[in-house]
N, C-alpha and C positions, 0 to 999 in steps of 0.2 A: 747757525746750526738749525738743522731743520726742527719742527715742535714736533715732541711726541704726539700720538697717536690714544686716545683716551682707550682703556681696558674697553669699555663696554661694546665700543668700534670693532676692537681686536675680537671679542666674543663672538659679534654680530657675526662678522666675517666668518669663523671657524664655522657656526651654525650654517651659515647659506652652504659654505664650500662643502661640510659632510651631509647635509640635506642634498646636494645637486649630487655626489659622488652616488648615495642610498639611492636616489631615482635612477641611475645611470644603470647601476648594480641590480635593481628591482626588474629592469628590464634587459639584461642579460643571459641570451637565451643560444642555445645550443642544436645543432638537428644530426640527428644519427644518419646515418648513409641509406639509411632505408627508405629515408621520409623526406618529404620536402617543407619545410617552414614558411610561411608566404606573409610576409609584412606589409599591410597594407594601410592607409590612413594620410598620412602627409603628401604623398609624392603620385604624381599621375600613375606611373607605373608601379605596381607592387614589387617587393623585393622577395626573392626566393633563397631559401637558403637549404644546401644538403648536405650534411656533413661538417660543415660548419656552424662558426659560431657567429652571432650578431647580437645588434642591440636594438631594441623594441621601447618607444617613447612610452610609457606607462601615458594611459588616458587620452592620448592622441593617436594613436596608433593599435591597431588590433591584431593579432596572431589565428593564421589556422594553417591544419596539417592537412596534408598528403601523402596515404600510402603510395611506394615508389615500388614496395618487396611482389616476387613472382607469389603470382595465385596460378590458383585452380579449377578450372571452369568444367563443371558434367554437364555433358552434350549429348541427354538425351530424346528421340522422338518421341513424344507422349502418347501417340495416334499411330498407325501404320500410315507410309510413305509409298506412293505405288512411282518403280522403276521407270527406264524409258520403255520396257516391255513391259508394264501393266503388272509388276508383281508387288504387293503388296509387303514392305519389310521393317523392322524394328531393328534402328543403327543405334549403338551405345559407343559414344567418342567421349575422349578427356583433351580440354585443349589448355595450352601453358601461355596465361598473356599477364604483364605489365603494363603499368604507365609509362610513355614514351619518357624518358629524362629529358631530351629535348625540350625548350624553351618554349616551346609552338604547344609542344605534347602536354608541359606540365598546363599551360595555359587552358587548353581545352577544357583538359582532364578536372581542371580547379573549378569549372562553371558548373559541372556533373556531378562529381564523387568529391568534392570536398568536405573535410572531416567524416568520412563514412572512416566504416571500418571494413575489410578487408572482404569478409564474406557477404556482408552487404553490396560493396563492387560487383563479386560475381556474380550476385542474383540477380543484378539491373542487367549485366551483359549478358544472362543465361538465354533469355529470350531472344536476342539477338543473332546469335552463333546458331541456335537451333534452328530455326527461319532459314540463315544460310545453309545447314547443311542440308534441311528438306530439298531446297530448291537444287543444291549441287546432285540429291540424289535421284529427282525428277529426269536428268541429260543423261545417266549411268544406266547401263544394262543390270539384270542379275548376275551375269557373268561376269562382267568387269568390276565388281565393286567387289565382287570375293578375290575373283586374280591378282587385282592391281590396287591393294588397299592406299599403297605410298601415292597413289598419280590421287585418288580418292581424296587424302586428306591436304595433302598441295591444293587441291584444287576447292576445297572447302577453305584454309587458310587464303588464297586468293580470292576468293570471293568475300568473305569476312574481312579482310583484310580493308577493304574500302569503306564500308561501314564502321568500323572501329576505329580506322584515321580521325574520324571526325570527330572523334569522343579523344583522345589523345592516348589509344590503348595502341599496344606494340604486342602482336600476337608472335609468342617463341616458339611452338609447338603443337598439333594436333594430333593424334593420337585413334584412330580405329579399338575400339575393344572390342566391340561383339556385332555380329550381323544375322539378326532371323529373320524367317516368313513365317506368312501365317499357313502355308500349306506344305512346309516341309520339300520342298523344290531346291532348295540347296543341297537335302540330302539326294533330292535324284537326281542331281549332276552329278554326281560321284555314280550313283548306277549308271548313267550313260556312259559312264566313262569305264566301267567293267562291261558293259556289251560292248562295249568298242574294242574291247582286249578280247572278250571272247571271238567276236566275229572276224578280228584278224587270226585268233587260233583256228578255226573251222576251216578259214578261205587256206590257210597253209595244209591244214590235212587235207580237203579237195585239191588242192593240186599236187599232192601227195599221191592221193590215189590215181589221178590222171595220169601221172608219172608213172604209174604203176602199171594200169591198165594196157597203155601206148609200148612199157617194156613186155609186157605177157604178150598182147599183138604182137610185138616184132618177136620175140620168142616163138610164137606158136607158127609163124611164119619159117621162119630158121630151120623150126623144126619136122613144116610139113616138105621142104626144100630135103634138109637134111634125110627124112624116114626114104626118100626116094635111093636116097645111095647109099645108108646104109642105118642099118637099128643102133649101129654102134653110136654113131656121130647122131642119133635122136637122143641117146642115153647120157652120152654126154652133155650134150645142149640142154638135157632136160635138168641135170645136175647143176649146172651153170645156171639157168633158170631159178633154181631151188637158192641157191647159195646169194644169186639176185636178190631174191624175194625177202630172205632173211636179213641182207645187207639195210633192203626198204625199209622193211618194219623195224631194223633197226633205228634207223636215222626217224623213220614219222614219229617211234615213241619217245627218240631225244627231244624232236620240236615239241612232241605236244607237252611232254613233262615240263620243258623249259615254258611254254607258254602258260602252263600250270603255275610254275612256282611265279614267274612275272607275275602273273595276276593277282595274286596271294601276297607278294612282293608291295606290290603298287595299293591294293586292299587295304594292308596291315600300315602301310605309310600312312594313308589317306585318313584309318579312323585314330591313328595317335595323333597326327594333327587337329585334326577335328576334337578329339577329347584334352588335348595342351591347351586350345583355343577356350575349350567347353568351363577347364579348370579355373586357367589366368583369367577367365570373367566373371566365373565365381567368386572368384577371390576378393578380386577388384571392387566387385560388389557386396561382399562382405565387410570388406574395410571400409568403405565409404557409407554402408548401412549403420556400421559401429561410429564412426564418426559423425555423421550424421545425429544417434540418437546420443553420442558426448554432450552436443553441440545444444541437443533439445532438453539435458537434465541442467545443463547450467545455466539456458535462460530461465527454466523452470522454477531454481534454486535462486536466480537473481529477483524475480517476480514477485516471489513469497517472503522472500525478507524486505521486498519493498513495501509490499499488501501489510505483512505483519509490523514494520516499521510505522508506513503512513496511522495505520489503528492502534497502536499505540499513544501515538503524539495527538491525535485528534481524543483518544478516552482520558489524555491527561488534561491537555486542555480542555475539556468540557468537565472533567472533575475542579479544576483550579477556577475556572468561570463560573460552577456554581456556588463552591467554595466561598468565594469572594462577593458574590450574589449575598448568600445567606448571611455575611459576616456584615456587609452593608446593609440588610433589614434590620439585623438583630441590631444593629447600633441607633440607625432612625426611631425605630418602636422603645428603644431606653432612652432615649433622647427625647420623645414624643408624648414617655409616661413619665419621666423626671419633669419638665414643663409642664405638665396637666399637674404633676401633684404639687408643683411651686406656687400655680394658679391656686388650685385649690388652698392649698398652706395660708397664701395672702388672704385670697377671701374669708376663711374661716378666722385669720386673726383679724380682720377688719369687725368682723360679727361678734368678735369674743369681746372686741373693745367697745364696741357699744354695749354687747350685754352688761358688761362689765359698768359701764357708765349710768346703763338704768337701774341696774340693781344697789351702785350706790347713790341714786338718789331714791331711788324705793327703801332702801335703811334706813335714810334720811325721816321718810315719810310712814314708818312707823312707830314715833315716840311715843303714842298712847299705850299702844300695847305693854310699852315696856323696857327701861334700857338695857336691861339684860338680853333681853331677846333682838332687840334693834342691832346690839352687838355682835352677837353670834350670827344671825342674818348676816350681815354686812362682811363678820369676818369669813364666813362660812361661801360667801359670792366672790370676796376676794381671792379666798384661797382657790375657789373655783378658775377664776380669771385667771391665777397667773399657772395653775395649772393647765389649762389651754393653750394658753401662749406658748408652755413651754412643747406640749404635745403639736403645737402649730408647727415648730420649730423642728419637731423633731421627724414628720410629716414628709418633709420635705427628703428623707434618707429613708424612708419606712413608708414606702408603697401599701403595703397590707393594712398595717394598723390606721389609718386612713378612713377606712370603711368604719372599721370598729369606732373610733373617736368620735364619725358622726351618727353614730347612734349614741355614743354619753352626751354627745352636747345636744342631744334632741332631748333627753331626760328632765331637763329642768319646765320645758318647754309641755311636756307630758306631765309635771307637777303641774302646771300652770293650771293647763287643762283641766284635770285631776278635781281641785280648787275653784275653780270660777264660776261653780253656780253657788258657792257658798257666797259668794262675792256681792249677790244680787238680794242677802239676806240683811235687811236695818238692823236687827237686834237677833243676838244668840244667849239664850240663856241656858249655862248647863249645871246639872248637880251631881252631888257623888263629886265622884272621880273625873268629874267632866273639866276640862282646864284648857288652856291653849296646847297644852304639851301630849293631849288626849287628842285636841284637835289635827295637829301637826303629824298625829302618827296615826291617824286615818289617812291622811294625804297620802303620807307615803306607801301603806296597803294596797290602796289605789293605782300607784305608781306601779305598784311592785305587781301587780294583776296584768299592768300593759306589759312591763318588762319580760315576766313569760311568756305572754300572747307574742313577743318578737321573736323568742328563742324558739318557740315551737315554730311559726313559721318560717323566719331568716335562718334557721339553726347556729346562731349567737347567742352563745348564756353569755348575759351583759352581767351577772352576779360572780359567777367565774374570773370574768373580766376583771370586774371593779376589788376582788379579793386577789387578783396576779397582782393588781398596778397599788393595791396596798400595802400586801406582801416585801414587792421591789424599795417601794418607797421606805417601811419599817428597815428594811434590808438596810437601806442607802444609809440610813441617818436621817431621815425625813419626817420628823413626827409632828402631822399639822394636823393635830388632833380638834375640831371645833365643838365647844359644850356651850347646847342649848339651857338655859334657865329661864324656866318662868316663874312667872312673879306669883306672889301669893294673890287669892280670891279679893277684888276689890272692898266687898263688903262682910271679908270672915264668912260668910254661908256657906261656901264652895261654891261659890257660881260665878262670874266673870260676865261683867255686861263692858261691852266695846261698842261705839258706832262706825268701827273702820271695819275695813274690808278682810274678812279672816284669810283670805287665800292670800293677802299679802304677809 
């Protein structure tokens, strides 16, 4: 028995076969009868397709069209045209041309006009057909281009007709609409041609009258023959003569009437053609004015939604760029001042823990004074220290307060100061009310004189300050209250003799 075949195999398979069917299908493409499809990419020769359907290798292969459908080509002089006699004329023609469908035709036509659009064609071939007719209308009389407009426009499509071969165009039709001058010489051939009807009515009345004359001659002859033998046969002759004469002027006023209405006849023909002609070119050019400015509102209208589109997507993306701009500073600068306040956070618990390290052994190093006060010192630096710490700590979330902090942790540093020329004193002797605890709260007077001179210049009440973060603290549960006591007068007098340093 044969071995199964493992599912994942069988999957594989299903994938490639509807993957290769989707590319087959992706590239299944159709051409309407009007248009030619031209497949080019793998094969020497491109493939054409009209009206049919074919298949197009997605990525190896490329697709473009060909209009196939009849245009319309206006063929007009832009300049006056001077005849083969020297007359000066403005010719308006419409002519009806295609791409050949022939294989040779579509070939050409693909090197030229591919992917245009239709009236884009006619504007490349405009120039061309207009050139041939000037030149057809350089060999043409004035006379013969109004007579014989058919031999006119034959002979403009033969001559165009060579020139367009080579582009792969198949002209169907050319078409005469309108023919001026610039001195109104068309209108006087039609007068010549009413003197030419007058002056064959004249030459018939003169020889009307010669006929007439030549019968009165022979009459008065008849009649000088006749008066010899007798008045009777004058009288009659002369009646005959009479009845002659009335017969003439009958028949010359038939002619001339007839030559009359002929001319008037031929006239009234002349200027209705002329005015049908005058019509159907107005028109012509009415319609094609109107389509024309069709033609000019909806590129107009394609323009403006492109303009109005393009500026849109350029003020979106340049709003989304700054956008993104601003949102990437604002993160570096919090980023920038989170790190600067860590920095700082450390170094100031670096400086709290040694404060904190001098100040207990400066406790240490005031037993004389007193262990009450040695106590209170000590515990009053400790609570200081872990009070910083914990502001160190908290520093690092609290940008603002940062500032504020190193202005309390400068305060003890400003007692220091405050203190240190008592420092330089061997012996203090005080009375009354004078004690260490009188001493201590000079100091802080002192303190408290700099502490203003800050608020008034930095505009930080550090009293404000230090009554919020008591406040909080009473608030919290926090009651790290330190009580100083001093010791009674060494020797009962009220006076306190020390040889240490009183600003410690």
């Amino acid at each position: 028995m044969p071995e199964n075949i493992p599912i994942p195999t069988i999957i594989a398979i299903v994938v490639a076969v509807v993957a290769v069917l989707a590319v087959i299908l992706s590239g299944y493409v159709k051409a309407p009868p009007d248009q030619a499809y031209i497949i080019s990419g793998l094969k020497k020769e491109s493939k054409v397709l009209i009206g049919r359907a074919g298949i197009r290798v997605p990525f190896l292969e490329r697709m473009d069209r060909l209009y196939l459908g009849q245009m319309t080509v206006d063929i007009k002089t832009e300049q006056s045209v001077p005849t083969s006699d020297f007359i000066n004329v403005n010719v308006d023609a419409v002519a009806k041309v295609r791409i050949s469908p022939q294989a040779e035709g579509i070939k050409l036509a693909a090197k030229n006009f591919l992917n245009k659009r239709p009236e884009e064609i006619t504007r490349d071939l405009q120039d061309s057909l207009q050139g041939n007719m000037r030149e057809i209308i350089g060999t043409l009389s004035l006379k013969e281009i109004n007579t014989d407009r058919d031999s006119f426009s034959d002979q403009v499509m033969q001559k165009a007709s060579k020139d367009m071969d080579k582009l792969g165009i198949e002209i169907l039709s050319c078409n005469i609409q309108n023919v001026t001058d610039e001195n109104g010489l068309i209108k006087d051939l039609g007068a010549d041609n009413t003197s030419l009807i007058k002056k064959n009515a004249a030459i018939a009345k003169a020889q009307a009258d010669r006929d007439i004359a030549i019968a009165q001659a022979e009459a008065e002859r008849e009649s000088n023959e006749a008066r010899v033998h007798a008045d009777t046969q004058i009288a009659q002759k002369q009646t005959e003569l009479d009845i002659r004469r009335a017969e003439l002027k009958i028949m010359a006023d038939g002619k001339k009437a007839e030559a009359d209405a002929a001319y008037e006849i031929q006239s009234q023909e002349q200027r209705k053609s002329i005015e049908t002609a005058t019509v159907n070119a107005e028109i012509a050019k009415t319609q094609r004015q109107a389509e024309l400015k069709q033609a000019e509102v909806e590129v107009q209208k394609q323009t403006l939604e492109a303009e109005i589109r393009a500026k849109a997507d350029a003020e979106r993306y340049r709003q989304q760029q700054e956008a993104e701009a601003a949102l990437f500073k604002r993160q570096k600068d919090a980023e920038a001042a989170r790190y600067e306040q860590e920095q700082k956070a450390q170094a100031e618990m670096k400086i709290a823990e040694a404060q904190k390290y001098a100040r207990e052994q400066e406790a240490e190093g005031i037993a004389a004074v007193g262990r009450a006060e040695a106590e209170s010192i000590r515990a009053k630096a400790l609570a200081e220290a872990e009070g910083i710490d914990k502001k160190a700590e908290a520093m690092k979330k609290y940008g603002e307060a940062a500032v504020i902090e190193m202005v309390m942790q400068a305060l003890p540093e400003i007692a220091r100061h405050v203190a240190e020329p008592l420092s330089r004193v061997d012996k203090i002797t005080m009375y009354g009310e004078g004690n260490s605890a009188k001493l201590l709260e000079d100091i802080i007077t002192g303190t408290s004189q700099v502490t203003e001179g800050i608020t008034q210049s930095m505009g930080i009440d550090v009293k404000a300050l230090v009554a919020g973060m008591l406040g909080g603290r009473l608030a919290g549960g926090e009651d790290k209250t330190v009580i100083v006591q001093a010791q009674p007068p060494a020797d009962g007098g009220g006076r306190a003799h020390t040889g240490e340093d009183p600003a410690e």
